[in-house]
C-alpha positions in Angstrom: -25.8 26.1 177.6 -25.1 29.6 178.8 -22.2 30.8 178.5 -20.3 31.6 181.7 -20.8 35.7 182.5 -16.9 36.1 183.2 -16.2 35.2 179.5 -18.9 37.4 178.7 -17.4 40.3 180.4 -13.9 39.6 178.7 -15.1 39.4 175.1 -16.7 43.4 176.1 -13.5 44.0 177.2 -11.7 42.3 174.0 -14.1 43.3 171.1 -14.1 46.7 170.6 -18.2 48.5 170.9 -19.1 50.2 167.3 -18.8 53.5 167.2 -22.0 55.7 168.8 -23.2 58.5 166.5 -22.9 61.4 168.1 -26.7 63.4 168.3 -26.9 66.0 166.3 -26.2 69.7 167.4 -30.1 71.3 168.1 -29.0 74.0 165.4 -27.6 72.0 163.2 -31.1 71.5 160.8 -31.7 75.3 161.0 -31.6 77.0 158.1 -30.7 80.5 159.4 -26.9 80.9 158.7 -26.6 82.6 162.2 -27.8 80.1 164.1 -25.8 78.0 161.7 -22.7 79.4 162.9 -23.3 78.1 166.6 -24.2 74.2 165.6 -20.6 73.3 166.1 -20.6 74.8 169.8 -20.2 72.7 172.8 -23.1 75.0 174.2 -26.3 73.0 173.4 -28.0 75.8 171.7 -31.6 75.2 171.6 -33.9 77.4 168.9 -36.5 79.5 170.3 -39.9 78.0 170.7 -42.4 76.6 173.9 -40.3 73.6 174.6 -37.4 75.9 175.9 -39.3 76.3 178.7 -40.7 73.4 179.0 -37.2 71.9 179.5 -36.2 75.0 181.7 -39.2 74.1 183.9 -38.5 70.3 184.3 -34.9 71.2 185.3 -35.8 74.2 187.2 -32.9 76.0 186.0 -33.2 79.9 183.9 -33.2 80.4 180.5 -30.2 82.5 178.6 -31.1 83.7 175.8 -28.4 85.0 173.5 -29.9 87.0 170.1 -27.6 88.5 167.2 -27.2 87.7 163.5 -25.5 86.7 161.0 -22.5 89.8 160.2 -22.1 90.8 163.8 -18.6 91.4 164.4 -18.9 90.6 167.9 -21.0 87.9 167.9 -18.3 86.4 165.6 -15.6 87.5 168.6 -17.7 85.8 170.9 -17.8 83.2 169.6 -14.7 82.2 168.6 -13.4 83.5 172.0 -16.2 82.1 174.5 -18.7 80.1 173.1 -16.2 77.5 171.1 -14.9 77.1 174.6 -15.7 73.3 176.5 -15.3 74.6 179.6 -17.6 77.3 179.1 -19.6 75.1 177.2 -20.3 72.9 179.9 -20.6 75.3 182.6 -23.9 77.0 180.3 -25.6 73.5 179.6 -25.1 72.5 183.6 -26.9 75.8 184.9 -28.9 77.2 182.1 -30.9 76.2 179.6 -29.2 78.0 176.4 -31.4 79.6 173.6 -29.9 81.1 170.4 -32.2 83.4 168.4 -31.4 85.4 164.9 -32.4 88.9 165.2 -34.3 88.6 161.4 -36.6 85.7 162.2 -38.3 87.2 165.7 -38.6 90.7 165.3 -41.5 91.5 167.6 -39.8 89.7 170.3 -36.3 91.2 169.4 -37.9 94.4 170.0 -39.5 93.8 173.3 -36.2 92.3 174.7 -34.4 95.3 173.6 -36.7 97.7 174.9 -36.9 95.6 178.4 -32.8 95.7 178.4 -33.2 99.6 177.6 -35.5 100.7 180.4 -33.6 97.8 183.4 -29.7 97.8 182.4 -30.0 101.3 180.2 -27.9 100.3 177.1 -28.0 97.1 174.8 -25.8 96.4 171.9 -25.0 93.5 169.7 -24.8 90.2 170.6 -28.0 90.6 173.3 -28.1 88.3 176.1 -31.3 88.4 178.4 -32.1 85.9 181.4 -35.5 84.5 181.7 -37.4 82.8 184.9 -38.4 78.7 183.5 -41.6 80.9 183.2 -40.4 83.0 180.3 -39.7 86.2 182.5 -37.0 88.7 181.4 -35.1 89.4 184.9 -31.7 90.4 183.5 -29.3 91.1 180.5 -26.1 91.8 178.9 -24.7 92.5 175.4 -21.0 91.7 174.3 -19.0 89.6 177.0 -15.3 89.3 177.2 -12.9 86.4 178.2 -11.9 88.0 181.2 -12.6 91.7 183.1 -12.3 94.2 179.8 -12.7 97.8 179.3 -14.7 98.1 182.2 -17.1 95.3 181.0 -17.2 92.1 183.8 -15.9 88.2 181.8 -18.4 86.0 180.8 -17.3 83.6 183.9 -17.9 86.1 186.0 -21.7 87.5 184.4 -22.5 83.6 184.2 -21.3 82.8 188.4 -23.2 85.4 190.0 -26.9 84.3 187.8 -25.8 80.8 189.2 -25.1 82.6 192.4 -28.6 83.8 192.3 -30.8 81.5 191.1 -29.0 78.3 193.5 -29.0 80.8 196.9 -33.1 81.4 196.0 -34.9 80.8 192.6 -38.0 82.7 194.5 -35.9 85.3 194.9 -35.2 85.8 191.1 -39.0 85.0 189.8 -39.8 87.6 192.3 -37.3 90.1 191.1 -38.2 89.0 187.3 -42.0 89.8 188.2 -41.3 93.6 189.9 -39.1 93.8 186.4 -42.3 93.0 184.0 -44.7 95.0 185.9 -42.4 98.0 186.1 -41.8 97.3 182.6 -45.2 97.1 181.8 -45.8 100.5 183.1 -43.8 102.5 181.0 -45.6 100.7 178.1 -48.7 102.3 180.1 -49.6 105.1 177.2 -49.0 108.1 177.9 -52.1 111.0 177.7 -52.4 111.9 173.8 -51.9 115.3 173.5 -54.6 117.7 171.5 -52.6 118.7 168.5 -49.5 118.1 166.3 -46.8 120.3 168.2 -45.0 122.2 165.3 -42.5 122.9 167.4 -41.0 119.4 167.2 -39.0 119.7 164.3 -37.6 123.0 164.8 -36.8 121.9 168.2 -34.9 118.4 166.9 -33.0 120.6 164.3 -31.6 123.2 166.8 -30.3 119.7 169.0 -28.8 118.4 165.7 -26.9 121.3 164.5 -25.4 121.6 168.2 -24.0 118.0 167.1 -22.8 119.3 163.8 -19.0 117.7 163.5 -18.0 120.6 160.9 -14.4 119.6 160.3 -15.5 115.8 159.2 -18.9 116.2 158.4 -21.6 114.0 160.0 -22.6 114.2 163.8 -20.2 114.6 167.1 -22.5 112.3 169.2 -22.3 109.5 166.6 -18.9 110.2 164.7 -18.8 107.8 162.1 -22.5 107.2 161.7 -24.0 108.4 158.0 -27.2 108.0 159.7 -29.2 108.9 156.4 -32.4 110.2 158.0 -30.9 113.0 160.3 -29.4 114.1 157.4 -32.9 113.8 155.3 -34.3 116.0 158.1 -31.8 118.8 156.9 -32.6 118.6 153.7 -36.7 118.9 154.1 -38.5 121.8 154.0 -38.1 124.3 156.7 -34.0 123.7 156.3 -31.7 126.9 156.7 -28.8 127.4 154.1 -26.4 126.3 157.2 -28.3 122.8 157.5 -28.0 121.8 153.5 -24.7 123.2 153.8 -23.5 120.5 156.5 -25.1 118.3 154.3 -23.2 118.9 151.3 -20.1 118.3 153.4 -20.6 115.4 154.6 -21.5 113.9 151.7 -18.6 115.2 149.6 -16.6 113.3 152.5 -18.4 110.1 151.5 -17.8 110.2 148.5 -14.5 110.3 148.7 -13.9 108.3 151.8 -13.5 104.6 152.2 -17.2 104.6 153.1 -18.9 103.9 149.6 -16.5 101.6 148.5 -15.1 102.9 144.6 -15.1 99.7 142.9 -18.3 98.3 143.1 -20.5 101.5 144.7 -21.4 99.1 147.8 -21.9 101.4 151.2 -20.2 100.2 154.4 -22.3 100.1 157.6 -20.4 103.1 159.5 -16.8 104.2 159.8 -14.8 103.6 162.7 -13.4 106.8 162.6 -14.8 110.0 162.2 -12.6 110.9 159.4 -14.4 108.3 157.6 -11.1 106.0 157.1 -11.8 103.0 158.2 -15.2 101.5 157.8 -17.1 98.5 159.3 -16.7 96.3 156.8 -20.1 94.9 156.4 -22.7 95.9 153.8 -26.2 95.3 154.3 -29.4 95.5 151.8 -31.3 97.6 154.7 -28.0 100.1 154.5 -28.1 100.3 150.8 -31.6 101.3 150.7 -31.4 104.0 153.4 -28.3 105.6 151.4 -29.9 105.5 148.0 -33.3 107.8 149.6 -30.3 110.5 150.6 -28.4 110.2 147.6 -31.7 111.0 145.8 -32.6 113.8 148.4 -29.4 114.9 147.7 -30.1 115.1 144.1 -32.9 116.8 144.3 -32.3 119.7 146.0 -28.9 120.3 144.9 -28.5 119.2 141.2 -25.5 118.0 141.4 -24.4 115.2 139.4 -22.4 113.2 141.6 -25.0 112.4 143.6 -26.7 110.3 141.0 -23.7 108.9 139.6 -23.2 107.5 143.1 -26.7 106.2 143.5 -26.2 104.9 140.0 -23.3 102.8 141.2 -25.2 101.8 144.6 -27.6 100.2 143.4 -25.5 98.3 140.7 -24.0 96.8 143.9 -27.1 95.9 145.2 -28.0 94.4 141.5 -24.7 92.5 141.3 -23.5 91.5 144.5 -26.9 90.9 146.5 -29.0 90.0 144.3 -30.8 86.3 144.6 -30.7 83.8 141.6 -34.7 82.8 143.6 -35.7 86.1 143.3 -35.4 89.4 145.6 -31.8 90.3 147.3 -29.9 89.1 150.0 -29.7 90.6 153.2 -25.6 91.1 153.6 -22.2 90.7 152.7 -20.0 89.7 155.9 -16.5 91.7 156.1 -14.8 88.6 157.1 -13.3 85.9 155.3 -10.5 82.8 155.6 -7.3 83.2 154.0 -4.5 80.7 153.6 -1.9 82.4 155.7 -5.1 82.1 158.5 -7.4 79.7 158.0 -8.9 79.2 161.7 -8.9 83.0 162.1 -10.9 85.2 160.1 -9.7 88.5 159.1 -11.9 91.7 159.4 -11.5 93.6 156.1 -8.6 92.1 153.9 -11.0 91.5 151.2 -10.9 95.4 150.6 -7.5 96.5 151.2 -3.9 96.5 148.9 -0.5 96.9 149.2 1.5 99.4 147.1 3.5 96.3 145.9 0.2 94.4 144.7 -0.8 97.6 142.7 2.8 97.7 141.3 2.2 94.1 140.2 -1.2 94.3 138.7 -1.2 97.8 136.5 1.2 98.8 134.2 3.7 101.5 135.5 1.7 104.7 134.2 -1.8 103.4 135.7 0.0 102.2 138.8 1.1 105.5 139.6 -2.6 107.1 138.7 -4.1 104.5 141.2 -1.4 105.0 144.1 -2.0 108.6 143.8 -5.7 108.9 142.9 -6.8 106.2 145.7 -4.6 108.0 147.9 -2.0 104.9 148.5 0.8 104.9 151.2 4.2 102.8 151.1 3.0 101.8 154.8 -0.6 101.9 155.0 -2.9 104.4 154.9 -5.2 103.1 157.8 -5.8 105.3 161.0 -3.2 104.0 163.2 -4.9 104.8 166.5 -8.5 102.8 165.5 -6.3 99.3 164.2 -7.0 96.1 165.4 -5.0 93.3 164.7 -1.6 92.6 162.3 -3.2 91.8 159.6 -4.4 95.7 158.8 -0.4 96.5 158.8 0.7 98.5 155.7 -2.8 97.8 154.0 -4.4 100.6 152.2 -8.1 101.5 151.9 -9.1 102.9 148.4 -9.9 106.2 148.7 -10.5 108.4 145.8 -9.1 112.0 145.6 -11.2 115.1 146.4 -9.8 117.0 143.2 -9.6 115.4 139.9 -8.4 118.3 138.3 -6.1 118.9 140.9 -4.3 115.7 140.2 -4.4 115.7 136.8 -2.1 118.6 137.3 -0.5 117.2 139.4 0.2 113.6 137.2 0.5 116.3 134.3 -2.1 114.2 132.7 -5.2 115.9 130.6 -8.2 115.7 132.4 -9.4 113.2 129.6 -6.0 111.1 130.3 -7.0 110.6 134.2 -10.5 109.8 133.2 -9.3 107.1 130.6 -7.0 105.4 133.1 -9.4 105.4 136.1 -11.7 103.5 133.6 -9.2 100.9 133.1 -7.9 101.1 136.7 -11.2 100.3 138.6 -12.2 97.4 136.7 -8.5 95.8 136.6 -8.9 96.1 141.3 -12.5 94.9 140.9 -11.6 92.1 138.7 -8.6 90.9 140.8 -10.6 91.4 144.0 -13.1 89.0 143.0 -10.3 86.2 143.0 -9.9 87.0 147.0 -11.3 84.1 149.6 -15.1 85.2 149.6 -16.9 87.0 151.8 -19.5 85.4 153.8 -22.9 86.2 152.7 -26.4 86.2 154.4 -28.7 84.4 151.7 -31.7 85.5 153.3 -34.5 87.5 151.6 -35.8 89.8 154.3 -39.2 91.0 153.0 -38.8 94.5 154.7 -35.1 95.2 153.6 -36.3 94.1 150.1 -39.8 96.2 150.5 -37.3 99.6 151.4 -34.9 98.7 148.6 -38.5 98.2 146.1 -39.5 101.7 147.7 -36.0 103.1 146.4 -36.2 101.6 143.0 -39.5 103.1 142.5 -38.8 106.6 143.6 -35.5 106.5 141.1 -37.9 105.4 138.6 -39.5 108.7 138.8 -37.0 110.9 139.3 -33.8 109.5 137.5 -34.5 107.0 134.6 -37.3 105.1 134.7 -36.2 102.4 132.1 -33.6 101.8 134.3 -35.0 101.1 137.7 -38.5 100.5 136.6 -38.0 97.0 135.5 -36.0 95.6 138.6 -38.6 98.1 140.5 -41.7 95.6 139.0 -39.6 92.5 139.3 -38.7 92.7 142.7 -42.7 93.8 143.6 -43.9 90.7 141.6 -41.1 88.7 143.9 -42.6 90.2 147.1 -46.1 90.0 146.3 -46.0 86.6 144.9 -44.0 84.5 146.7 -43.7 86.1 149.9 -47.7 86.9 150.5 -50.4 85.0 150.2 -53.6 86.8 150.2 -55.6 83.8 150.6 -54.0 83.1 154.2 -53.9 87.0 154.9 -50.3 85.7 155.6 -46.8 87.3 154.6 -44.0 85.8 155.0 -41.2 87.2 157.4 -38.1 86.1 155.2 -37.2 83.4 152.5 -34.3 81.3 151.8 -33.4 79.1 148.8 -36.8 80.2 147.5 -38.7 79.2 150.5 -41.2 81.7 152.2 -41.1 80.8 155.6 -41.9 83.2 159.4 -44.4 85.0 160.1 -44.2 88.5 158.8 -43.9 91.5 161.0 -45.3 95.1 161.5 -42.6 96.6 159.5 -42.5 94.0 157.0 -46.7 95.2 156.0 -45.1 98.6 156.9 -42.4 98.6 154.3 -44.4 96.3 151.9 -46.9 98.8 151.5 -45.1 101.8 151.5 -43.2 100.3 149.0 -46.3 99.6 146.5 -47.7 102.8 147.2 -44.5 104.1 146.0 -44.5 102.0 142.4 -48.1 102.6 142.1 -47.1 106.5 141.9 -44.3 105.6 139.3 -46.4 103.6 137.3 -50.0 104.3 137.7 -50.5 100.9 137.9 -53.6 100.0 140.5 -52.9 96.4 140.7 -50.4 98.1 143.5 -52.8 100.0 145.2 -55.3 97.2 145.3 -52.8 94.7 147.0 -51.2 97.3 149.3 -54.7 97.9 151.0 -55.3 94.4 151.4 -51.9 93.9 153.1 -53.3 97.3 154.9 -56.4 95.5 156.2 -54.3 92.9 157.8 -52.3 94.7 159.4 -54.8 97.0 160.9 -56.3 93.6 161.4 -53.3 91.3 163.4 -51.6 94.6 165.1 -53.2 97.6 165.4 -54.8 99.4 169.0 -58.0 100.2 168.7 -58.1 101.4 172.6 -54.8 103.7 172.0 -53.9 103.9 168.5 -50.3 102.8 166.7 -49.6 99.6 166.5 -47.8 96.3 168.3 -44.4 94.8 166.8 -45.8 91.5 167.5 -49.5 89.8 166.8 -51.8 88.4 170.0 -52.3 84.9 168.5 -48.6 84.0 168.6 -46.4 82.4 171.3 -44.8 85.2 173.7 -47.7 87.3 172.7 -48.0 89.0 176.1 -43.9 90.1 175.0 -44.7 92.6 172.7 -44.2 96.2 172.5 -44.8 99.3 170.1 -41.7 100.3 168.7 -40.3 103.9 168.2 -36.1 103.7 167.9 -34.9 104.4 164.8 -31.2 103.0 165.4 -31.1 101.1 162.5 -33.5 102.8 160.0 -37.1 103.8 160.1 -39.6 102.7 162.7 -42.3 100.7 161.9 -44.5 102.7 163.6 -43.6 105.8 161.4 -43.8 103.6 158.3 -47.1 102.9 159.2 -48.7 106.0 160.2 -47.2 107.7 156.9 -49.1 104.9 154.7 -51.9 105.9 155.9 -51.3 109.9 155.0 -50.4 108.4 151.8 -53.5 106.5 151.3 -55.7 109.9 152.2 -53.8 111.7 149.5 -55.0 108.5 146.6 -58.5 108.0 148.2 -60.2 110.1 151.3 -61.3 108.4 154.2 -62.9 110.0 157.2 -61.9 106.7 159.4 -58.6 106.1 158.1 -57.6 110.0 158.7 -58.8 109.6 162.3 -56.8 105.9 162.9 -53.6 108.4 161.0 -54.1 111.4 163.1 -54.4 109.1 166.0 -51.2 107.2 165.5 -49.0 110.8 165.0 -50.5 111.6 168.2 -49.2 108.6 169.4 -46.1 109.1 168.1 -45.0 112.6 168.6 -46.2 111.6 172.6 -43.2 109.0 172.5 -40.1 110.6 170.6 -41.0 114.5 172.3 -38.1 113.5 175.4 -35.4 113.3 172.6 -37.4 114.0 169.2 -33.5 113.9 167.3 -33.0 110.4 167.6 -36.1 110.2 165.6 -35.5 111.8 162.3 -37.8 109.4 160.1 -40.7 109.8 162.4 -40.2 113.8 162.6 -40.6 113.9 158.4 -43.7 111.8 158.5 -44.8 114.1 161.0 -44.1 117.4 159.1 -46.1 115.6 156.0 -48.9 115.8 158.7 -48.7 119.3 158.4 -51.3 121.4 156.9 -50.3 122.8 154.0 
């Protein structure tokens, strides 16, 4: 017999249902730690990939798309300020269909996105947010959001409204407004008339905007204070450069050096400072950094002689040996500058890892090489920090180690020999390294990005040559074996973007061939090896192959064949290092000087032409591409 429903219904209501498993967050089973970072969101984060907009389609609602990576400050701030938030959360999975993407995994699309947000909203910045019709149309963006109305910047609840706003009062409306935004877009990729011949005016011009900019009381740059940017400063030191230009140089780099920006213990570089008296760095190191400081250290080097200059490359790229190297092979991409400590364990704190208290000195050295470090780091009872650029308690009455200017000075001063001082700062430096180690760890980016590793390769050779070859040769072949190996397969024609624990995975980029070859070229010159040569023209072949013009020379960030093809732009910014498209063209100068070829010098003179077309409005922002045009030069 049946039993009756009503007793049903009260044994539901007596016996407790098991427990439902809660479906997984869409991040959680990526590997990338960024994306990582947002799999505990209430924001239903969905990677990037064709059934994003298939979903975005079936609801008929936009897509937001929100790029970054893994040691963004802000996108940390962002998170832990907006994104963690339910409310929030539910208001973007009701009217949006939310995509995360990590900068390092999608670089041709990165670069189109930021280009699109360039030319439309006329700045971008990290995090990158971008709006996209169901069709996969760019219509709007936005970088950093706060909470509420800040620093002239709109809250995130009020960005998010008025694209709900929009897209309820007439979706039309937006897909027609996302349209007019990729054909006007489209039209300033429209190339522009090649000129006739190289101007050689470029240069001289870009040099006369630079030294306008000179900061000479801090060294570095007025319109960037705080930025190293290494390949401005490479400009002044090529040929063609006045005693006035190696001279600003030499300044700035003497402030470096003894600035909290190359960090004295371990010979790691910051990102930038936040200051331009160099006091108070970003506190984020990066592979990609490290290698664009170790070229200008050995620029520096060679044109002035001077010692210091390869000590401190020396000690760079011991950092990058020690602290980034990968137990798989190759080097990982960054350390974070925050970590967890037990007096704050939900909130991260920017920086501690590299800052002391008088007190904690006191209590680690012995009294004589206490008072050496407090006085040759340049140590304060309260702090040494730049009050005006602090943010947050927890950088009260810390100290950043910053050596002294004038060792001999302070010996005098400490009424120490010269030998004394030296003796003592050997003990001291390991002692702060030692105990620093024992601090909550920094997060760290595990991935193996095959272009920062190519540039760092490209470094290692060129010390090889010009410092010690027994010591950077072997990490120099290593790391090529590495790249060659495991991240290409010439079978496929295919080379991996990035790897992590080991595993090759992504399709590579334009700049990861760029750097890739450049960088074999470059150990092929150290060595005289031609197994280098051989593979750096196959890789050339491909890319020629998967990205290159034929109709207007240079070549496309991203490959036809792949989804979001028709998203794909050629690159010229040089924000965060060398452009791909100058890496290229100067492979190909480089592979004329090995082994003549009347087609490859055409496809070369082609692509300068193409270049110097696109960075002639403001040739100074594009340093890197202005020395691979002056090795165009005839001699």
């Amino acid at each position: 017999m049946n039993p009756h429903p009503a007793r049903l219904l009260l044994l539901a209501c007596l016996c407790p249902a098991p427990p439902m498993a809660a479906d997984p967050h869409p991040l959680a089973g990526e590997t990338s730690p960024y994306l990582r970072q947002f799999a505990t969101n209430p924001i239903h984060w969905l990677p990037w990939n064709e059934a994003v907009f298939k979903a975005a389609r079936q609801r008929d609602l936009p897509v937001m798309l929100s790029i970054g990576y893994s040691t963004s400050h802000w996108s940390h701030v962002l998170n832990r300020e907006s994104y963690s938030n339910p409310d929030i959360g539910d208001y973007i999975n009701t009217h949006f269909v939310p995509v995360k993407i990590d900068r390092d995994e999608h670089p041709g699309l990165v670069a189109y996105f930021r280009a699109f947000l360039e030319s439309t909203e006329g700045r971008t910045g990290w995090p990158m947010h971008v709006w996209l019709t169901p069709e996969g149309l760019p219509y709007a963006g936005a970088s950093y959001m706060p909470p509420s109305e800040e620093w002239g910047r709109p809250g995130i609840l009020n960005v998010l409204e008025q694209h709900v706003t929009a897209w309820q009062r007439s979706p039309e409306t937006v897909r027609l407004r996302a349209d007019r935004a990729f054909s006007t877009f489209q039209s300033f990729l429209a190339p522009f008339p090649l000129p006739a011949e190289l101007d050689s005016d470029l240069l001289d011009n870009a040099r006369a905007t630079l030294r306008a900019a000179f900061d000479t009381d801090h060294g570095g740059f007025t319109d960037v204070p705080g930025r190293l940017h290494p390949e401005r400063l490479r400009l002044l030191l090529a040929a063609g450069a006045t005693d006035a230009d190696r001279a600003h140089v030499r300044l700035t780099l003497d402030r470096i050096l003894h600035s909290g920006l190359l960090d004295p213990l371990d010979g790691g570089l910051f990102r930038f400072s936040v200051d331009e008296d160099w006091q108070l760095p970003y506190f984020v190191k990066t592979l990609a950094d490290q290698a664009r400081g170790g070229e200008l250290l050995l620029d520096a080097y060679q044109v002035f002689q001077d010692d210091a200059y390869a000590t401190a490359f020396r000690r760079l790229a011991g950092f990058v040996a020690d602290q980034l190297g990968c137990r798989t092979g190759g080097h990982h991409t960054a350390l974070d500058g925050e970590n967890r400590w037990a007096s704050s364990p939900d909130q991260p704190a920017e920086g501690l890892h590299y800052l002391w208290t008088t007190e904690e000195i006191d209590r680690l050295l012995t009294g004589p090489d206490a008072a050496v470090a407090r006085a040759y780091f340049r140590l304060a009872e309260d702090g040494n920090l730049p009050s005006d650029h602090l943010a947050g308690d927890h950088l009260d009455g810390k100290n950043l180690l910053r050596p002294h200017p004038d060792l001999a000075g302070l010996a005098t001063t400490l009424d120490l020999a010269p030998d004394r001082l030296s003796a003592a700062l050997d003990r001291i430096r390991p002692a702060l390294l030692n105990h620093r180690t024992t601090r909550p760890g920094l997060r760290r980016d595990p991935t193996v990005l095959t272009a920062a590793n190519a540039a760092w390769l490209a470094v290692l050779a060129r010390a090889a040559r010009e410092l010690d070859a027994d010591t950077f040769l072997p990490p120099a072949r290593e790391l090529a074996h590495h790249l060659t190996q495991r991240h290409f397969d010439p079978a496929t024609g295919e080379l991996a973007r990035l790897a992590r624990s080991g595993i090759p995975s992504g399709q590579g980029g334009l700049h990861d061939f760029a750097a890739l070859i450049h960088a074999l070229i470059r150990l092929h010159d150290a060595t005289g090896e031609d197994r280098w040569i051989v593979i750096s023209k196959q890789l050339q072949e491909l890319q020629d192959t998967q990205y290159h013009d034929p109709d207007h020379g240079g070549w496309f960030s991203a490959r036809p064949d792949r989804p979001g093809a028709r998203l794909r732009v050629k690159a010229f910014h040089e924000e965060a290092g060398p452009s791909a498209q100058a890496l290229a063209a100067a492979n190909l100068l480089q592979f004329e000087r090995i082994q003549p070829d009347p087609d490859r010098a055409a496809r070369a003179r082609r692509a300068l032409l193409l270049i110097q077309s696109e960075i002639e409005p403001r040739p100074e922002e594009h340093p890197h591409a202005l020395l691979v045009l002056q090795a165009a030069r005839p001699r």
